[in-house]
N, C-alpha and C positions, 0 to 999 in steps of 0.2 A: 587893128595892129596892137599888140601887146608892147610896152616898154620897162624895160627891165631898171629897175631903182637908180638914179643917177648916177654916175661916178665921182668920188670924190676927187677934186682937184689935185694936180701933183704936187701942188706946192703945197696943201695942207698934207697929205700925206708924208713927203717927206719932213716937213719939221713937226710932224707929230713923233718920227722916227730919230729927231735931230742929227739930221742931215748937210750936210752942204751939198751943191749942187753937184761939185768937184765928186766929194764922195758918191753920191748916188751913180753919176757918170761912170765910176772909178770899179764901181762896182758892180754895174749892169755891160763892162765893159766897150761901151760906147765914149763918143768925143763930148766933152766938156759943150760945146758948140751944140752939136748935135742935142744933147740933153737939155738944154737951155732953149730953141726952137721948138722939142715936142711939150716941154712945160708949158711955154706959151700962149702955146695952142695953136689949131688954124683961124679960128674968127679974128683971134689978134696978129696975123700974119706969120704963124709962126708953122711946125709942120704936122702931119699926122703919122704915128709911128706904123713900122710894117709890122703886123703880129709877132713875129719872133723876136723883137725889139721890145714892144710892149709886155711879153712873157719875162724877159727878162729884166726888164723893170720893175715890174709886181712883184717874181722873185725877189729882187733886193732890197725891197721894202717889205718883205712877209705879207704881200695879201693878193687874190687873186687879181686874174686879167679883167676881170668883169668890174673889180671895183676902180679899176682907172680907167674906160674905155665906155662909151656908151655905145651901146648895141641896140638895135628895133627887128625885133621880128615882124619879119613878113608876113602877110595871110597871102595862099596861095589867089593865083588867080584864076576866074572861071573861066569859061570859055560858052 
Protein backbone atom coordinates (compact mmCIF):
# COMPACT_ATOMS: atom_id res chain seq x y z
CA UNK A 1 0.00 0.00 0.00
CA UNK A 2 1.22 3.26 -1.06
CA UNK A 3 0.75 6.43 1.22
CA UNK A 4 0.49 9.68 -0.06
CA UNK A 5 2.72 12.53 2.05
CA UNK A 6 0.91 13.45 5.28
CA UNK A 7 -1.50 16.20 5.57
CA UNK A 8 -0.62 19.23 7.04
CA UNK A 9 -2.81 19.99 10.06
CA UNK A 10 -5.59 22.50 9.86
CA UNK A 11 -4.50 24.44 12.37
CA UNK A 12 -1.01 25.04 10.90
CA UNK A 13 -2.52 25.59 7.57
CA UNK A 14 -4.77 28.00 8.54
CA UNK A 15 -2.44 30.44 10.58
CA UNK A 16 -0.04 30.02 7.95
CA UNK A 17 -2.99 31.85 6.09
CA UNK A 18 -3.73 33.98 9.25
CA UNK A 19 -6.81 32.99 9.71
CA UNK A 20 -9.41 32.76 12.43
CA UNK A 21 -11.39 29.93 12.80
CA UNK A 22 -14.53 32.19 12.49
CA UNK A 23 -13.02 33.28 9.19
CA UNK A 24 -11.93 29.97 7.58
CA UNK A 25 -15.66 28.75 8.82
CA UNK A 26 -16.86 32.04 7.13
CA UNK A 27 -15.50 31.21 4.21
CA UNK A 28 -15.77 27.59 3.47
CA UNK A 29 -19.22 28.36 4.26
CA UNK A 30 -19.81 26.04 7.14
CA UNK A 31 -20.78 26.52 11.10
CA UNK A 32 -18.02 28.02 13.34
CA UNK A 33 -18.97 24.63 15.50
CA UNK A 34 -18.76 22.41 12.73
CA UNK A 35 -15.16 24.02 11.74
CA UNK A 36 -13.81 23.66 15.14
CA UNK A 37 -14.78 19.65 15.39
CA UNK A 38 -13.05 18.76 11.80
CA UNK A 39 -10.01 20.89 12.99
CA UNK A 40 -9.82 18.69 15.86
CA UNK A 41 -9.80 15.87 14.29
CA UNK A 42 -11.26 12.33 15.06
CA UNK A 43 -8.51 10.77 17.32
CA UNK A 44 -9.16 13.89 19.54
CA UNK A 45 -13.02 13.31 19.46
CA UNK A 46 -13.62 15.50 17.19
CA UNK A 47 -15.14 14.76 13.39
CA UNK A 48 -14.10 13.80 9.79
CA UNK A 49 -15.25 16.11 6.99
CA UNK A 50 -17.60 14.78 3.97
CA UNK A 51 -15.42 15.45 0.68
CA UNK A 52 -17.37 18.28 -0.42
CA UNK A 53 -16.71 19.95 2.91
CA UNK A 54 -13.05 19.17 2.74
CA UNK A 55 -13.11 20.64 -0.98
CA UNK A 56 -14.27 23.46 0.22
CA UNK A 57 -11.90 23.98 2.96
CA UNK A 58 -8.63 23.59 0.90
CA UNK A 59 -10.35 26.00 -1.45
CA UNK A 60 -10.28 28.61 1.26
CA UNK A 61 -7.15 28.15 2.21
CA UNK A 62 -5.44 27.92 -1.54
CA UNK A 63 -4.36 24.37 -1.38
CA UNK A 64 -5.48 21.20 -2.40
CA UNK A 65 -7.77 18.31 -0.82
CA UNK A 66 -4.82 16.04 -0.53
CA UNK A 67 -2.90 18.49 1.58
CA UNK A 68 -5.40 18.33 4.50
CA UNK A 69 -6.92 14.78 4.21
CA UNK A 70 -4.82 11.81 4.36
CA UNK A 71 -5.53 9.28 1.93
CA UNK A 72 -4.01 5.33 1.54
CA UNK A 73 -4.25 3.51 -1.62
CA UNK A 74 -5.32 0.25 -1.70
CA UNK A 75 -3.52 -2.65 -3.58
CA UNK A 76 -6.26 -4.57 -5.15
CA UNK A 77 -7.00 -7.88 -3.77
CA UNK A 78 -6.19 -11.28 -5.19
CA UNK A 79 -8.26 -13.89 -5.28
Amino acid sequence: MRKLPKPQPLKALRSIKHLTQEQLAHAAGITLLYYRKIEKGPANGGSVPTVKIAKKISKSLGVTVYDILEWEEEEPETL
